[in-house]
N, C-alpha and C positions, 0 to 999 in steps of 0.2 A: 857522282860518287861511285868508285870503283866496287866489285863486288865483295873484294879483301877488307876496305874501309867500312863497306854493310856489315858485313858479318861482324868484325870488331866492335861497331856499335850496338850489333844484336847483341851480341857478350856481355857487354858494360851493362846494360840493359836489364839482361835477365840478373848478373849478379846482385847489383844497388837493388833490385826488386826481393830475389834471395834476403842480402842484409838487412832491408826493411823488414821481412818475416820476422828472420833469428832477434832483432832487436826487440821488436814487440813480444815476442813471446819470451823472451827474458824479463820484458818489467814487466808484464802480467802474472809470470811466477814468482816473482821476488815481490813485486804487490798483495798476492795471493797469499805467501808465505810471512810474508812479513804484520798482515793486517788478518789474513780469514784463517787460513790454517797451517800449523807445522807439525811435522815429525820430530816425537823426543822418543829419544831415547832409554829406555829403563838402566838402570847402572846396579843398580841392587835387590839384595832379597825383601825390601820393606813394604813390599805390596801382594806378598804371595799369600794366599793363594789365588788372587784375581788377574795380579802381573809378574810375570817370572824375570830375571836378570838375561837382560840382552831382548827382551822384547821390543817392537816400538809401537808405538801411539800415537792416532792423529788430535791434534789439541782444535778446538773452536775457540781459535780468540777473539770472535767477536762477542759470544753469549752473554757474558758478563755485562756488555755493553747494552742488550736488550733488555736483560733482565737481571733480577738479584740470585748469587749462590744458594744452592738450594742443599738442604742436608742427603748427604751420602754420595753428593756428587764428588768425582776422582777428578783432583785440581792438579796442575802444575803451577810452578811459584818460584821467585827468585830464593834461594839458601838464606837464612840468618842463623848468624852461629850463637852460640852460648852468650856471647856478650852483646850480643844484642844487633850486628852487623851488618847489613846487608849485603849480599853475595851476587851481582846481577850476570847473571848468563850461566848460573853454577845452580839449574833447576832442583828442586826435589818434586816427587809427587803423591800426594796423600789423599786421603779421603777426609771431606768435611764433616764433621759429628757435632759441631755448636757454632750457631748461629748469633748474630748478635744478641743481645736481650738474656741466652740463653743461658741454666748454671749448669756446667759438666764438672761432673763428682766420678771418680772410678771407686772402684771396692772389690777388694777378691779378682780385678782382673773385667770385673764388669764394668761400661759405660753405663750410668745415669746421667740423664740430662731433661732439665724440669722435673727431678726427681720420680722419673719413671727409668727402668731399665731399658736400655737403648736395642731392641733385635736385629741382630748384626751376621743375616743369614750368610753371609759373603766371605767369614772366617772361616777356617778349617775346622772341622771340627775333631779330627782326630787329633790335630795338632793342641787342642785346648783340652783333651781330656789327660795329658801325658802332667804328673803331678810335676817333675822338673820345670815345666811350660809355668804350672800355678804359682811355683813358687818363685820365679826370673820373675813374669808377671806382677805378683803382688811388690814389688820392688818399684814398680812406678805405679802403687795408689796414690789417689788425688786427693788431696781436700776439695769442697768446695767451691767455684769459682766461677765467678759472671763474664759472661764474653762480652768485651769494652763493644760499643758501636762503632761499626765502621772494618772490623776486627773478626774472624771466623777462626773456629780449634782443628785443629785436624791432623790425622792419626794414619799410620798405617797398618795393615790388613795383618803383617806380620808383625803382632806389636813386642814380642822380645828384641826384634833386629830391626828397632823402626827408630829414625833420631825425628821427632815430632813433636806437639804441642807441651808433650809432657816434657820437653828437655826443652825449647827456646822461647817457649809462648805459645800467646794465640799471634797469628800474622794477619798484617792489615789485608785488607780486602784488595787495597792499590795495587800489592806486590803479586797477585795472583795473572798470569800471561793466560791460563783459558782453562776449560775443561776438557777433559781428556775421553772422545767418546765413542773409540774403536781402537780393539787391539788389532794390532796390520799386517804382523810378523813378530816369530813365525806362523805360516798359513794353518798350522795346526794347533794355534792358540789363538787364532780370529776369534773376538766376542765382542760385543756391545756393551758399553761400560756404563 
């Protein structure tokens, strides 16, 4: 074998070993992302003051799979709109406030749920003492209501500019892609959610 014909075959060689790389670590990432974790996106004010617009989040979408939602955890979910729809890849992300079993009542702006007042240290609190706030607010009190099994409520942190349980329902548990459990960016709104 000439030494032209070596070297070509060294070429071939190190490349298909190259494309072997890049290939594996493409379906490990698309594995990765597809089953353990993703980056969403925030698109609105309905989580502020926890998550700001244009933030991102990394979701665990296995957890759910371990174990059951747990109250106050920040879920990502596929959209349902007013008529009851399913919206799949058009996420929103809320926080959990009633569990199944559970009854959630609002009044004045407050969550009751098992007829205890829900403390909900993770809201603004200047934001809730502004009487305009009380009185947007008092516009989505709740009656009453048991969360179906199977079924979780959930609300966002901004709840004047929040479209959540109080506008489509409670949403199935099915429809929830994972919880949301690091803010990632910007670097100067990294937290633990």
């Amino acid at each position: 074998m000439t030494e032209s014909a070596t070297q070509q075959t060294s070429t071939l060689k190190i490349l298909r070993e190259w494309l072997v790389v890049i290939v594996t670590a493409l379906v490990i990432a698309l594995t990765i992302r597809t089953f353990v974790l993703q980056q969403f996106y925030i698109s609105g004010p309905s989580m502020e003051p926890t998550l700001f617009q244009d933030d991102r989040v990394l979701v665990n979408k296995l957890s759910y799979r371990l174990h059951g939602v747990g109250r106050g955890d920040v879920v990502v979910f596929d959209r349902i709109t007013t008529d009851g729809e399913i919206v799949r890849h058009d996420d929103l992300i809320k926080r959990v406030l009633g569990l199944p079993g559970d009854t959630i009542e609002i009044i004045d702006c407050n969550v009751f749920v098992n007829n205890k007042r829900l403390t909900e240290p993770y809201l603004d609190p200047i934001t809730l003492s502004f009487s305009d706030f009380e009185e947007r607010c008092r516009v989505f009190d709740m009656d009453k209501t048991t969360v179906t099994p199977g079924h979780v409520f959930v609300m966002g942190d901004n709840r004047p500019q929040s479209y959540d349980s109080r506008m489509f329902g409670e949403i199935e548990e099915s429809l929830i892609v994972g919880r949301a459990f690091v803010a990632i960016w910007p670097l100067s709104h990294w937290t633990w959610l």
